[in-house]
C-alpha positions as CSV (number, residue, x, y, z in Angstrom):
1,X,-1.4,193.1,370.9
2,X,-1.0,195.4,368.6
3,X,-2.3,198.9,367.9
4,X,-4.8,200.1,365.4
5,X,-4.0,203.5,364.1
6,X,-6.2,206.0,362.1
7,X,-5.4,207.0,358.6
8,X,-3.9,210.4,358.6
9,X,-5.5,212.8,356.1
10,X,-6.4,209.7,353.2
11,X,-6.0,211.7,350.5
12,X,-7.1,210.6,346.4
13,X,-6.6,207.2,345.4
14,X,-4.2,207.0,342.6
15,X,-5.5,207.2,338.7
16,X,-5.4,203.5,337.1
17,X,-3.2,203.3,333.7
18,X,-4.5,199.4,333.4
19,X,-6.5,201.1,329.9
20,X,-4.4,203.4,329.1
21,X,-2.3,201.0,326.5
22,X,-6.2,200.2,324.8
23,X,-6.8,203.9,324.4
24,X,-3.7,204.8,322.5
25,X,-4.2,202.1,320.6
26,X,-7.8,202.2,319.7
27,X,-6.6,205.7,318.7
28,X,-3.7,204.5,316.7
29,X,-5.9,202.1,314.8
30,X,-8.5,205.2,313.9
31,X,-6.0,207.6,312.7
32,X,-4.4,205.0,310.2
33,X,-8.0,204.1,308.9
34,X,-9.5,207.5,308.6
35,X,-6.2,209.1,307.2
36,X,-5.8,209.9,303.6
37,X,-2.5,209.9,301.8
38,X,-2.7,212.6,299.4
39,X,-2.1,211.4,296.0
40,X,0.4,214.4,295.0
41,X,1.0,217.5,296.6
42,X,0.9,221.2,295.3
43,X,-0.9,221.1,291.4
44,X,1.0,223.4,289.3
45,X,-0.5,223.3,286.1
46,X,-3.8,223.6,285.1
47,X,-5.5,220.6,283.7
48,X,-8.8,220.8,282.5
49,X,-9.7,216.8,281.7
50,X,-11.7,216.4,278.3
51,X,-14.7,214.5,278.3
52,X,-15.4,210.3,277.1
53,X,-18.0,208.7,277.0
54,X,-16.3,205.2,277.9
55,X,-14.8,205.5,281.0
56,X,-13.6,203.2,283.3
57,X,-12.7,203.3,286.9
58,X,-8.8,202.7,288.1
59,X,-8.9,200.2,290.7
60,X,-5.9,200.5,292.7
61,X,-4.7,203.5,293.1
62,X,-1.6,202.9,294.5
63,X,0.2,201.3,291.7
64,X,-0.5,204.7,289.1
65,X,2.3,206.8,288.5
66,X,0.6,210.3,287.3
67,X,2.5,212.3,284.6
68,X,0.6,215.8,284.6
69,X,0.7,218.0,281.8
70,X,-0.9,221.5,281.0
71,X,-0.3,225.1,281.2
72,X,1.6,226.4,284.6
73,X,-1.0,227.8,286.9
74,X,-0.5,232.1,286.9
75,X,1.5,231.8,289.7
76,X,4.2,230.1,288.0
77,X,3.7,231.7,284.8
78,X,6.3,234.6,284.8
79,X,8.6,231.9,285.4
80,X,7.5,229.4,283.1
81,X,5.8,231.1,280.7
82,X,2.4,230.1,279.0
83,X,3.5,227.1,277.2
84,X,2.4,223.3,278.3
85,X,5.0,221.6,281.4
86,X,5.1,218.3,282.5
87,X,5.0,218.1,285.8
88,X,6.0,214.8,287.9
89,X,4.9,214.7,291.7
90,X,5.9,218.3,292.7
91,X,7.9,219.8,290.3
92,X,8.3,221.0,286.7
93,X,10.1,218.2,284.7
94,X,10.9,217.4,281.0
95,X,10.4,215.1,279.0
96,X,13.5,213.3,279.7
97,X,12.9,212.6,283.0
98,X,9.6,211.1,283.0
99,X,11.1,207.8,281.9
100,X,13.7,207.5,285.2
101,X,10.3,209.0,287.1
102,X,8.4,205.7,285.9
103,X,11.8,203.3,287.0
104,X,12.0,204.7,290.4
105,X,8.1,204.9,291.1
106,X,8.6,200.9,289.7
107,X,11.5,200.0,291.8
108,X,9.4,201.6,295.2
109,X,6.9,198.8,294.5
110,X,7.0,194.9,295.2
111,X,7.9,192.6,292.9
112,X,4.8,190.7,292.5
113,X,3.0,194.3,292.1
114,X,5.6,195.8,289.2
115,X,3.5,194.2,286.7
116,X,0.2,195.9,287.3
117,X,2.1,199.5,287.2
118,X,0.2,202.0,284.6
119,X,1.3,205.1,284.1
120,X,-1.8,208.1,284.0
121,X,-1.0,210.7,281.5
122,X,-3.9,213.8,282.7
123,X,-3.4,216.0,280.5
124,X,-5.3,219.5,280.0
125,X,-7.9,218.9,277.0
126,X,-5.9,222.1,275.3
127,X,-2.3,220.5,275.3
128,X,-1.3,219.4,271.9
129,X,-0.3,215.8,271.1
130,X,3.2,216.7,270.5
131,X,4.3,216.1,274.2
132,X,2.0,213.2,274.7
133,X,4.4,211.8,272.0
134,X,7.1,212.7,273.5
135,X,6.6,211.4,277.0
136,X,5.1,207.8,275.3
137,X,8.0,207.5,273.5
138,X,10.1,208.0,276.4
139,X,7.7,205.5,277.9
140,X,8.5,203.2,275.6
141,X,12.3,203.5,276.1
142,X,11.7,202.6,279.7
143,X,9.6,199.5,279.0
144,X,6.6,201.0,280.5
145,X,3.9,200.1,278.3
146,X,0.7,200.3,280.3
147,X,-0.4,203.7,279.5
148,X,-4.1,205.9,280.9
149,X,-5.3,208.6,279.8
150,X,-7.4,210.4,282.3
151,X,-10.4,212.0,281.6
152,X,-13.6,212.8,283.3
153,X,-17.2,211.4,281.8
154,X,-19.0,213.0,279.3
155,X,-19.8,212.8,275.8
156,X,-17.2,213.8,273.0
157,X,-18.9,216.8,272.2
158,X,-18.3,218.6,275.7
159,X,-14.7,219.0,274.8
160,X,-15.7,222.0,272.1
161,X,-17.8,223.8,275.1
162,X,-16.0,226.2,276.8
């Protein structure tokens, strides 16, 4: 026969993984729902939008490329001066490059999505329509014909209020 023996000491029973896979991933799934991508980084000019009355709502975001256009905030202004910059994702840009900007923002996208691509022009109600101009004619030269102009609602006349 044999001999029954006593446990010696017993000790803690050993921590069960068997949910650990379900916790990283229910956590996995809640950071990529809850996070935001941030739709450009560091703003360095000021844009002020002016005011419509008819405004409608862009729908998906994610196929806008955003030419921004205004004065260079004051902590850029030594540099830049006072005058209106275009500025494409996070740097100061001219007008010249907004066109290969547009291609490459195109080219990032799928092929059944490169047709709904519009490009936003927000530009500070101040700016003069000189390098609106320019940047949809070099627009144009790029084949990128679905232009926005952003602006916030209002009516016409809150533009004159300062």
């Amino acid at each position: 026969m044999g001999k029954f023996s006593k446990k010696k000491g017993g000790g803690t029973p050993a921590i069960s993984t068997a949910s650990l896979p379900d916790i990283v991933f229910m956590l996995l799934f809640f950071f990529m729902v809850a996070t935001v991508m941030r739709e450009s980084g560091e703003k360095k000019v000021m844009v002020r939008l002016p005011s419509a009355d008819q405004v409608k709502k862009i729908e998906k975001k994610g196929l806008v490329a955003y030419v921004y256009v205004g004065k260079p905030i004051p902590k850029y202004q030594a540099k830049y001066g006072k005058a209106p910059r275009i500025q494409l994702n996070d740097a100061f840009a001219s007008v010249e490059e907004v066109g290969p900007f547009v291609l490459k923002f195109k080219e990032s996208k799928r092929e059944e999505e490169k047709p709904l691509i519009l490009t936003s022009i927000k530009a500070d109600g101040d700016v003069g329509m000189g390098i609106i101009t320019d940047i949809k004619e070099e627009l144009r030269k790029v084949n990128a014909l679905k232009v926005n102009y952003s602006s916030k609602k209002g009516t016409v006349l809150d533009n004159f209020k300062k």
